[in-house]
C-alpha positions, 0 to 999 in steps of 0.5 A, a space after each residue: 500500500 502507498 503511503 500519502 503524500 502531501 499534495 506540492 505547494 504551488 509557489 505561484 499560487 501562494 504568492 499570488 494569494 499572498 499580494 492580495 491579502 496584503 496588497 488589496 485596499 480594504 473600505 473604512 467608510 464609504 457612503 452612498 452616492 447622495 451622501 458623498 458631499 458630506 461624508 468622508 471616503 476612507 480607505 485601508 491600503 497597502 504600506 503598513 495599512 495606511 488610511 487614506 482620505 479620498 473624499 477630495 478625490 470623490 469631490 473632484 470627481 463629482 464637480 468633474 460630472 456635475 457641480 455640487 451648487 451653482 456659483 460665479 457672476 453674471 454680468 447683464 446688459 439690460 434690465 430685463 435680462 437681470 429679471 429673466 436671470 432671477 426668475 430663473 434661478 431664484 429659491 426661497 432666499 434669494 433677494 435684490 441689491 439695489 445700489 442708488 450712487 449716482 456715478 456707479 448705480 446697479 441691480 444686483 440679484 443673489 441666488 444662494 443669500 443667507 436664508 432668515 433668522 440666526 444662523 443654524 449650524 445643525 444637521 438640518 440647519 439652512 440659514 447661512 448660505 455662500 451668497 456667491 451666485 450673482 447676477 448683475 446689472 450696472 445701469 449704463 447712462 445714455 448716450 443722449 444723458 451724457 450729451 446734454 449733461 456734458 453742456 448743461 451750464 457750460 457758455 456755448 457760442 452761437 456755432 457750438 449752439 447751432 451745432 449741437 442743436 443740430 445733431 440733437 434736435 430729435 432730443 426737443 419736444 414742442 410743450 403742450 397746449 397747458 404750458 404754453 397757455 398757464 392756467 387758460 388749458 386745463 393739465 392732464 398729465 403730473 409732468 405738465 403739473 410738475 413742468 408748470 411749478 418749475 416755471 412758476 418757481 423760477 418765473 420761466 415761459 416755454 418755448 417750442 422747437 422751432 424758436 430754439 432752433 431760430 435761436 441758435 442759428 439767426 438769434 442777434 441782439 442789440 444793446 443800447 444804455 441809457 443813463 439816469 441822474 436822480 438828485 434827491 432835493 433833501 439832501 442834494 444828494 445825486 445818483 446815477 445809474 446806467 440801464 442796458 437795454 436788450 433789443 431785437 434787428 427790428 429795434 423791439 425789446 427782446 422777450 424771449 422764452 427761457 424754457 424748452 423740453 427733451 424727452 430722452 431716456 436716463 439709461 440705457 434702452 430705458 424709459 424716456 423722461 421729460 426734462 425741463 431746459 433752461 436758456 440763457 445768454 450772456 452779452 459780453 462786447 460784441 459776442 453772446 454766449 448761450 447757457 443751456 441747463 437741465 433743471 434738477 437732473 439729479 431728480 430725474 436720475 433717482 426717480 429713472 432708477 428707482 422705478 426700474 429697481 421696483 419693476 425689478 422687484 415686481 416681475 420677480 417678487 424678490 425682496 428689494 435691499 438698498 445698498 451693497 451686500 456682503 462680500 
């Protein structure tokens, strides 16, 4: 009878068996796929059975597929694209920033802001957010704003007058019936009240387009001084006193309206406003120079952004905030 004999190692099976024992990594915690953005990823490996964090690796990973939340800056060109912008990515806390500076206004909406109340550090806790999902818009002035900005109170000659009433004349408006007429024709709108306070206020007549335009272009102006000698019989004292008189070619005395309307929009691709414009001349020797001035352009300014602050807020039911947010 045979005696057994034990069956032979195979060497390459053993160490084979042997790799894998000590080579293959073993899993410490691993979450379920939703849980991955919130839980660590921790692994046993090879080399003294070091644990390794790959939760950065999974977040990467993930970000790489699709971003955990939204984040960045849009930058808008008009009002109406930064409302479709917030009604499409608004939640629960979102809101609006307005900022009224004159010389940088803006509309800023932020998706992901702060929800209300103190902030809420437990697991279900969702009062603080990273308020850095932005979309903005930087109100531009248009370019019939700065124009007549960019003349108003500067001494203009009878050319420079002429020309730029010229390229600007679609900017004029002839007044109403009710401003040419104070109280003969009833007003209608609150821009004709308001017009015929200013008047009122500062003792100004409206004139239409084609005067300004004949102003600029054939205006002329004659002057003539009288002197006048008073004595007073009880003292014997004397007085004298030069009058200046301001005349048209035709030798009448000037009467002129020193009033005129535009209607131009503040921003760009905006609503349009009618302002009120004052004239003036100045005769100095044997030239005369025009003053043009936009009677309280700062009013019209503020009330041009604050009705788009509150269209804003209207047509995507955020709450409005005055002032910058957070940074």
């Amino acid at each position: 009878m045979e005696a057994d004999h034990p069956t032979p190692e195979n060497v390459a099976q053993t160490m084979r068996e042997a790799m894998e024992q000590f080579g293959a990594t073993e899993k410490i915690h691993h979450p379920e796929p939703d849980e991955i953005h919130y839980q660590p990823v921790l692994v046993s490996v090879p080399h003294g059975r070091d644990i390794k964090d790959l939760t950065k690796h999974f977040h990467d990973a993930l970000e790489w597929l699709r971003p955990a939340r939204r984040k960045g800056t849009a930058r808008l060109r008009t009002l109406d694209s930064l409302i479709g912008w917030a009604n499409r990515f608004q939640g629960e806390t979102s809101v609006l920033y307005a900022d009224p500076r004159r010389d940088a206004p803006s509309l800023t909406c932020i998706a992901n802001y702060h929800g209300a109340g103190p902030t809420n550090l437990g697991p279900e806790g969702d009062s603080a957010a990273h308020c850095d999902h932005r979309g903005t818009y930087d109100f531009p002035l248009s370019k019939e704003w700065q124009a007549w900005m960019k003349i108003s109170g500067q001494p203009l000659s009878k050319d420079d007058l002429s020309e730029f009433i010229d390229d600007h004349v679609k900017d004029l408006m002839d007044p109403t019936p009710a401003l040419l007429s104070p109280g003969k024709v009833e007003t209608t709108e609150d821009w004709e009240t308001r017009n015929l306070e200013i008047a009122q206020k500062i003792m100004g007549r409206f004139g239409q387009v084609h005067q300004l335009i004949h102003l600029s272009r054939e205006f002329q102006v004659h002057e003539s001084s009288d002197l006048h000698i008073s004595t007073d019989r009880d003292t014997g004292e004397s007085t004298v006193r030069f009058e200046e008189k301001h005349s048209d070619a035709a030798g009448k005395p000037l009467r002129l309206p020193n009033l005129f309307l535009i209607a131009i929009p503040v921003f760009e691709a905006g609503d349009v406003f009618r302002l009120t414009l004052q004239f003036r001349y100045r005769k100095r020797g044997g030239s005369v120079q025009f003053v043009l001035s936009l009677y309280d352009p700062e009013t019209a300014l503020d009330t041009a952004f604050e009705e788009a602050v509150n269209k804003a807020a209207e047509e995507t039911d955020l709450p409005l905030l005055i002032g910058t947010p957070e940074t």
